[in-house]
VOTOR-477543 format. One record per residue: x, y, z of N, C-alpha, C in turn; residue in three letters. Coordinates in steps of 0.2 Angstrom, whole numbers, plus 5000, padded with zeros to 4 digits. Example, Ala and Ser with C-alpha at 12.3 -4.5 7.8 and 13.67 -1.06 7.14 Angstrom:
506649725039506249785039506649845039ALA
506449895035506849955036506450005039SER
//
This chain:
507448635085507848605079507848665074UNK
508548665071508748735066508348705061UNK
507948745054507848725049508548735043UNK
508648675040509348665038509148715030UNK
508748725029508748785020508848845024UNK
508648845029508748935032509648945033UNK
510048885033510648895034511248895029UNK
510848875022511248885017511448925014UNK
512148935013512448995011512648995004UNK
512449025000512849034994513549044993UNK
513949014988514649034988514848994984UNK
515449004981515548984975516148914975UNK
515748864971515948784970516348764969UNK
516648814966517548804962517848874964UNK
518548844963518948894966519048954959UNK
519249024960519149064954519949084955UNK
520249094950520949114950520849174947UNK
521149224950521349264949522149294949UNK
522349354946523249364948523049444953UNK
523449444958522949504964523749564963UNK
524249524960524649584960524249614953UNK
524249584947523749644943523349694945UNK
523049654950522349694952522349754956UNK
522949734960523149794962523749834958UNK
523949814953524249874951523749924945UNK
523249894942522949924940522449954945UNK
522049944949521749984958522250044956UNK
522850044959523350094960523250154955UNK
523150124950523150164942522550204941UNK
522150184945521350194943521350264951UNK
521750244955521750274961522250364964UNK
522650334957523350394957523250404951UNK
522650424946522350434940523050434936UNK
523350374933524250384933524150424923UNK
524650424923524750484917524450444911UNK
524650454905524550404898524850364897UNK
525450374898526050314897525850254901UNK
525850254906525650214913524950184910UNK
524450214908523650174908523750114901UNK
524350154895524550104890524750034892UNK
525050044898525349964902524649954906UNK
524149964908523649934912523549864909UNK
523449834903523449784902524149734901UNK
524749754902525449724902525349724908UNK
525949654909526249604912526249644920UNK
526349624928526349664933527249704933UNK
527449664929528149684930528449764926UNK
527849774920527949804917527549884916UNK
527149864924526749924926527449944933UNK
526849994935527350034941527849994947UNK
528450004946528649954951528450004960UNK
528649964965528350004972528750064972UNK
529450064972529850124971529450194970UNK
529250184962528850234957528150224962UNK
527650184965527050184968527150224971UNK
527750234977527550284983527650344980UNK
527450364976527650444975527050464970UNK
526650424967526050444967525450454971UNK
525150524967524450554972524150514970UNK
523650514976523050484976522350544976UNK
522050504971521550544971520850534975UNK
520550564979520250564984519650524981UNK
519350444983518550424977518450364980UNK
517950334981517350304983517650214980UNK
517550184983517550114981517250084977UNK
516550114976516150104970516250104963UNK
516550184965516950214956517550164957UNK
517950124961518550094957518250034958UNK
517650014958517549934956517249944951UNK
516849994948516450024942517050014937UNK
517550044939518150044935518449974932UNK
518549964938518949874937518749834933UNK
517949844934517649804928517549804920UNK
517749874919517849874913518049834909UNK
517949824902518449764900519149764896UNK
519149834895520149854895520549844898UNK
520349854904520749854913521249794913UNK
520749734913520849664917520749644911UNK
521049574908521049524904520349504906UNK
519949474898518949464901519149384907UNK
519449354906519349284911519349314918UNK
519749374919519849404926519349434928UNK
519149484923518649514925517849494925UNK
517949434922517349364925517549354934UNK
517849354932517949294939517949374947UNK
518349434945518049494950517649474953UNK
517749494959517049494965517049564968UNK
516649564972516649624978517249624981UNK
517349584987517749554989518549544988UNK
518449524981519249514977519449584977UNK
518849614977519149714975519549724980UNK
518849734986519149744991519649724995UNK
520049654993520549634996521049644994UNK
521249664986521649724983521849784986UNK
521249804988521249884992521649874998UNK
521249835002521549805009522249825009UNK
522549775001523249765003523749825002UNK
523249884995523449934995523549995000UNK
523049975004523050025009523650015016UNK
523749945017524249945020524849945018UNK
525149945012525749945007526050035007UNK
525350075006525450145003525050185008UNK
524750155015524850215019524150235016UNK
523550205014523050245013522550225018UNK
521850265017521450275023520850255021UNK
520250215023519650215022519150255027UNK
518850295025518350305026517650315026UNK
517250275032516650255030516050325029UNK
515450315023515150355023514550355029UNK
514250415032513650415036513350345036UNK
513150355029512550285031512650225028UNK
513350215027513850145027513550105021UNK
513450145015513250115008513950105007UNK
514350145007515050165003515650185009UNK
516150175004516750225010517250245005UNK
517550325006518050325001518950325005UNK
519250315000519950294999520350374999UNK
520650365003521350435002521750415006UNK
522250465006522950465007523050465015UNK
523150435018523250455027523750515028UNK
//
């Protein structure tokens, strides 16, 4: 017989709303270190940050997953309800979808604490 407390998992009771095209244009921003003009709009609307056009032509700077989740969380980035509501996960599934939009590559490190993010 399984014991039913060893199979409980944690996970959250209500659903979290986030907006993931933000997430990922500001990821982008944190990722392609974008000029001054560009970080001014980090907090405006998704419309009125980089369209894709303007994405694929910026560089990516070579950096670790940690440093853009360290990032993300700041509280100028993301509006505070969104930046509540972040997870690991959420991060990363931003990335995910950056990475297959713009052609980027993850990289695991040695001993699989981290992995970082560049250009393929």
């Amino acid at each position: 017989m399984v014991d039913k407390a060893a199979l409980q998992i944690g996970y959250a009771k209500t659903a979290k709303k986030v907006d993931m095209k933000r997430i990922k244009a500001v990821t982008w921003n944190i990722l392609t270190q974008a000029s001054n003009e560009d970080k001014e709009n980090i907090g405006a609307s998704p419309e009125k940050v980089q369209d894709k056009k303007s994405r694929a032509e910026g560089k990516v700077e070579e950096t670790n997953f940690s440093h853009v989740y360290r990032l993300l969380k700041q509280p100028h980035r993301l509006p505070s309800k969104m930046t509540e509501n972040l997870s690991v996960p959420l991060a990363f599934l931003a990335l995910l979808h950056l990475c297959n939009e713009e052609n980027l590559e993850i990289v695991p490190e040695s001993n699989l604490s981290d992995f970082t993010i560049r250009r393929n």
